[in-house]
N, C-alpha and C positions, 0 to 999 in steps of 0.2 A: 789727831793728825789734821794739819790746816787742809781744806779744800782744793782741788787741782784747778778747778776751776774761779777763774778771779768773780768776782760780784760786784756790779757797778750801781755806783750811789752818785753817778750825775745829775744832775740838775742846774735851774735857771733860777738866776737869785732876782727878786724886786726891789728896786732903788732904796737904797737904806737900809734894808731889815736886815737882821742877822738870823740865819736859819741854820737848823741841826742838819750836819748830813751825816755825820756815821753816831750810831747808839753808840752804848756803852756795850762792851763786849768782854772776851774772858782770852787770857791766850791759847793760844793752841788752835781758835777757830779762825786764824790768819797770821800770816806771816809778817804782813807788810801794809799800813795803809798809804795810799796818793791821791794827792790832790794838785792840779794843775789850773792854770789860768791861758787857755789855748787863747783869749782874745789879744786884737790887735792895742788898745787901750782901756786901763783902769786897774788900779788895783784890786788886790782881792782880799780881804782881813780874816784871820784865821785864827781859833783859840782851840787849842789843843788841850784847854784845863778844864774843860764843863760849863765856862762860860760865855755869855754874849762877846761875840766877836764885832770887832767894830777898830777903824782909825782912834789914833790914842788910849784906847780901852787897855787897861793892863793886861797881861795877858797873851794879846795879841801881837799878832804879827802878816807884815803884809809879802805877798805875792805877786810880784811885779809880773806884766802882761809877757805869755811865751816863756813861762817860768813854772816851776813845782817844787811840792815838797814829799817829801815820802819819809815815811817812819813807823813807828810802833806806839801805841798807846790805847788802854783800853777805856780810857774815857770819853767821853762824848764830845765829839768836834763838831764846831760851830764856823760859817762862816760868813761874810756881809762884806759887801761895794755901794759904794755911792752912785751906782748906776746899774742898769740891768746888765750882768752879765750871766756867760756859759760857765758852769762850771764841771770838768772833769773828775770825778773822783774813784776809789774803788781800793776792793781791799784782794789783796794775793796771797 
């Protein structure tokens, strides 16, 4: 039975890098994961297949600013911006 309580996997990403923010998981221990771009500019690159997320990188895909994505998947997502940004994440 997934958790009642959501679990937040926010963080601040460093210019360029592409960084993990949710493990790999199993179902059942969430319903739902999100990830949002609450800034006012930049994209956000997101790879929802295990690997480096990054602009043009296959894979990937981006999250325009005031924007999210929500979904299911128990692979390890990754995400990266060409600038410092906030990132919202979390699993429900």
């Amino acid at each position: 039975m997934p958790s009642s309580k959501p679990r937040d996997y926010s963080l601040t990403l460093a210019d360029g890098t592409s960084e993990q923010v949710f493990p790999n998981a199993t179902y059942g221990s969430f319903q739902e994961r999100f990830i949002a771009n609450p800034n006012e500019a930049g994209d956000l690159w997101v790879n929802i297949f295990g690997e480096t997320a990054g602009a043009n990188l296959q894979g990937s895909f981006a999250i325009p600013p005031k924007t999210g994505w929500v979904g299911a998947t128990t692979q390890v997502i990754n995400v990266a911006a060409a600038s410092a940004l906030v990132v919202t994440a979390g699993e429900r």
